[in-house]
C-alpha positions in Angstrom: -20.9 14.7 -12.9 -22.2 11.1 -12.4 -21.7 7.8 -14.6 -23.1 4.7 -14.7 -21.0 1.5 -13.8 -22.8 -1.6 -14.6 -22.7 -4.2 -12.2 -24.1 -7.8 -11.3 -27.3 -8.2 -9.5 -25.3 -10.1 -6.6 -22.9 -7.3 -6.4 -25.4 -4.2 -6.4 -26.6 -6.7 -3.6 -23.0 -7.2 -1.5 -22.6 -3.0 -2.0 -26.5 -2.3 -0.4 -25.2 -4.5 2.5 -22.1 -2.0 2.9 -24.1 0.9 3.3 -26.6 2.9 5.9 -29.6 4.3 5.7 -29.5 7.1 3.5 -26.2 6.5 1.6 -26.0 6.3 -2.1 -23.9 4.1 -3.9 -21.3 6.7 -4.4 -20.9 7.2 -0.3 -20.5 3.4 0.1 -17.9 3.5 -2.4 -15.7 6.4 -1.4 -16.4 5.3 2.3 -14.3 2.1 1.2 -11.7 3.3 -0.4 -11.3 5.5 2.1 -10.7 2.0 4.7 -8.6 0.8 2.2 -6.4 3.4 1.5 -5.7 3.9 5.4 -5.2 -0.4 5.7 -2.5 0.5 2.8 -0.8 3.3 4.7 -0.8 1.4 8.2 0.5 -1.6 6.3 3.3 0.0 4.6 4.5 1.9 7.7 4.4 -1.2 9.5 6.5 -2.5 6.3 9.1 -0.2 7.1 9.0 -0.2 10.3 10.0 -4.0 10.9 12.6 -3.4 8.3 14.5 -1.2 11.0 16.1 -3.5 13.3 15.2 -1.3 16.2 11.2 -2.0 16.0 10.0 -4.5 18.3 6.4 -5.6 18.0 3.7 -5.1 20.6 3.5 -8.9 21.3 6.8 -9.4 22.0 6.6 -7.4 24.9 6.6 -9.1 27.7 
């Protein structure tokens, strides 16, 4: 089932620059959630992580 989402000239614009030939507007979108989702993740193991005093980042290895 599809929908319609109305959006700004200058977005529809910004969203065509995020795709590849051949996507539609629904890959684009679900390929981005899909990066943001996995930033989220990474970012809230990190999170914990650091919040256990037995992490050490990578740069302060020396």
């Amino acid at each position: 089932m599809a929908t319609t989402v109305a959006l700004s000239e200058n977005t529809r614009d910004k969203l065509k620059s995020f795709g590849r030939k051949g996507d539609t507007y629904d890959d684009i979108i679900c390929r981005m959630m899909e990066i943001v989702d996995r930033e989220l993740y990474l970012d809230e193991v990190y999170r914990r992580l650091e919040e256990k005093e037995k992490f050490v980042p990578l740069d302060e290895l020396e």
